[in-house]
C-alpha positions, -999 to +999 in steps of 0.1 A: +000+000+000+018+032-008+020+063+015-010+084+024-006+116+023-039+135+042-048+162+069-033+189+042-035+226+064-023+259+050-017+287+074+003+316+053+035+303+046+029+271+072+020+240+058+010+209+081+003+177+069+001+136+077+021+108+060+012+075+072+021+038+061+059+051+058+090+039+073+116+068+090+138+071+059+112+078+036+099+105+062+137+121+060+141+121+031+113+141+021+123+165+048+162+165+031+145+171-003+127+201+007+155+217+023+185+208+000+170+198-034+143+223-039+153+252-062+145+286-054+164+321-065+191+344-048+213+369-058+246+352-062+267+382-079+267+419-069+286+446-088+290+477-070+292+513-083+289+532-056+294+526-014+290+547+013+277+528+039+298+518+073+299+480+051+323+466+028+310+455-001+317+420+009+294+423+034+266+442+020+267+415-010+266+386+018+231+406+033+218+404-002+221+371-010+200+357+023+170+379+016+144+358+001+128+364-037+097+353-050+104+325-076+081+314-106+086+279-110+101+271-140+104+299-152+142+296-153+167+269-154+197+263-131+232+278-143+245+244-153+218+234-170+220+268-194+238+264-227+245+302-223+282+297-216+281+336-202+300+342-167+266+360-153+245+339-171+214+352-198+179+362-191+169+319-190+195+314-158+196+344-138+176+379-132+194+412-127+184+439-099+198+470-094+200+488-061+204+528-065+198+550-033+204+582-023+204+602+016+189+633+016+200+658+048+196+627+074+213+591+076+191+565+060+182+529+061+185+512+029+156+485+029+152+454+006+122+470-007+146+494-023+161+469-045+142+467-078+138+439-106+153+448-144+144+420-159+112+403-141+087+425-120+073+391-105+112+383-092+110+405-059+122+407-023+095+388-004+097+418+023+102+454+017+115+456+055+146+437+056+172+463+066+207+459+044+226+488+057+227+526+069+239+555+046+248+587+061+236+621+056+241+625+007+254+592+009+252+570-018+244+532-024+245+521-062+247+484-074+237+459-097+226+422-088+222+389-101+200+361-091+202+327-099+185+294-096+209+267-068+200+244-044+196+241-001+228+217-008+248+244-016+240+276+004+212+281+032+206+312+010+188+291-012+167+268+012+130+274+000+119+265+037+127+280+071+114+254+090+110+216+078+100+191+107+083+164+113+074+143+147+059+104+146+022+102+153+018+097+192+001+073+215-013+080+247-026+051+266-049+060+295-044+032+325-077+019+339-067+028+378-061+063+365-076+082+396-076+113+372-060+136+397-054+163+372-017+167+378-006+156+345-037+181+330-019+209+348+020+203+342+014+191+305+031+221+284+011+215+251-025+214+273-027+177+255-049+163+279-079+173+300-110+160+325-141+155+315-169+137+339-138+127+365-124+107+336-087+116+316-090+123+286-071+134+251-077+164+245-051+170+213-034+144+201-010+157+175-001+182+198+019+161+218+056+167+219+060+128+233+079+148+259+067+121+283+068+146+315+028+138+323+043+102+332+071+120+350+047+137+370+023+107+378+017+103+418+013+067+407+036+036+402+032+026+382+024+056+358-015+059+350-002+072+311+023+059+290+034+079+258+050+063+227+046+069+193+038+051+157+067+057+131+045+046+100+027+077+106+048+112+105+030+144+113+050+175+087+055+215+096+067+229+069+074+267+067+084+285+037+107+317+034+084+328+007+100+327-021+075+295-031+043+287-018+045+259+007+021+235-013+045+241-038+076+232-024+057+197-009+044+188-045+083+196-064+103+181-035+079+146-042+086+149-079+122+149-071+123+124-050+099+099-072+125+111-101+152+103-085+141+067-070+132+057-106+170+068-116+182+047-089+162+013-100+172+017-132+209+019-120+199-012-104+182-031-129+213-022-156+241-033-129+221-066-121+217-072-160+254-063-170+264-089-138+237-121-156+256-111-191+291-120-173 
């Protein structure tokens, strides 16, 4: 039976979701895919023209490489996949930005919302508020970028997701001499568990950390709860920096991975042919 994938939740850029009848690899390597193998543009190349902030140019080109731009999927192709042979690639592997400010009487903070697309209005800064640096009072900030397509495998600039976790389904099991004292209802930290009609109950399942301190707590001996967990079922929290949409990044990191389990039977299947022919 193959993996189900259900309980799908969008929140803004959080995605929650279940995948049971698994085993622990396959959970982690979905995780693994969508931070490393997912790609998603960043500015990789900055010329500069002008500088008169307190930061080297070193610096300032570091700033501008870790804030997040929206990407259109396949809309553009990695660098080493272009045919372009050009050192800053053409308009099918990267996008150009340019960056041109100027202080008036007073200091001023240069914003990521300052920096402005040439070639693609949809290729932005997810947020105008990212600070990159101060200029001070006629100072001057004038620079040209270049974004391009890489991978989480490379540089956490280009990770599509800030957050990719996942936990294995819990159990609670509820003793039958459970006196339901309460103590466990008022020490668990995730408010898991509650009392209804002087009985325990669950009041939350998936929001149990399996931190297993309601057993630790337990007047009884032995514990009226036990906590374990199922690792055929995984439960996913996936946040994305933005640049994709989190369904997104879930639907292309399963292509990959489907790709790139066919590439490795095949492997297989030729090796174990070419060993019969011998």
């Amino acid at each position: 039976m193959p993996p189900l994938l259900e309980n799908v939740k969008i929140e803004g850029n959080v995605l929650t979701f279940s995948l049971s009848g698994i085993i622990p690899a396959l959970a982690n390597s979905l995780r693994r895919t969508m931070l490393a193998e997912v790609p998603t543009l960043a500015i990789h190349e900055v010329m500069f023209f002008e500088n008169d902030s307190p930061m080297h140019d070193e610096i300032i080109a570091h700033r501008l490489g870790l804030i997040p731009l929206i990407t259109p999927m396949g809309r553009y192709v990695p660098k080493d996949e272009c045919n372009c042979g050009s050192e800053l690639g053409c308009p099918k592997c990267r996008v150009s930005l340019y960056l041109d400010v100027t202080a008036s009487d007073y200091p001023r903070v240069v914003y990521s919302g300052d920096l402005r697309s040439r070639d693609d209005p949809e290729v932005r800064p997810v947020s105008n508020s990212i600070p990159i640096t101060k200029l001070p009072p006629h100072g001057k900030l004038r620079l040209e970028a270049y974004a391009r397509l890489g991978y989480g495998r490379e540089h956490a600039k280009w990770q599509p997701v800030g957050t990719a976790i996942y936990k294995f389904q819990p159990i609670i099991c509820i003793k039958e001499y459970c006196n339901a004292c309460g103590e466990c209802v008022k020490n668990c930290p995730k408010s898991v568990l509650g009392i209804s009609n002087n009985h325990l109950e669950i009041i939350d399942l998936e929001a149990c950390s399996l931190c297993k301190f309601c057993m630790e707590i337990c007047p009884l001996d032995p514990p009226a709860i036990s906590i374990s967990h199922d690792r055929s079922k995984a439960l996913f929290t996936v946040e994305s920096t933005g640049s994709l949409p989190p369904k997104e990044i879930l639907v292309e990191a399963i292509r990959i991975l489907k790709e790139k389990s066919s590439k490795l039977l095949e492997e297989i299947e030729v090796s174990t042919n070419e060993k019969k022919g011998e």
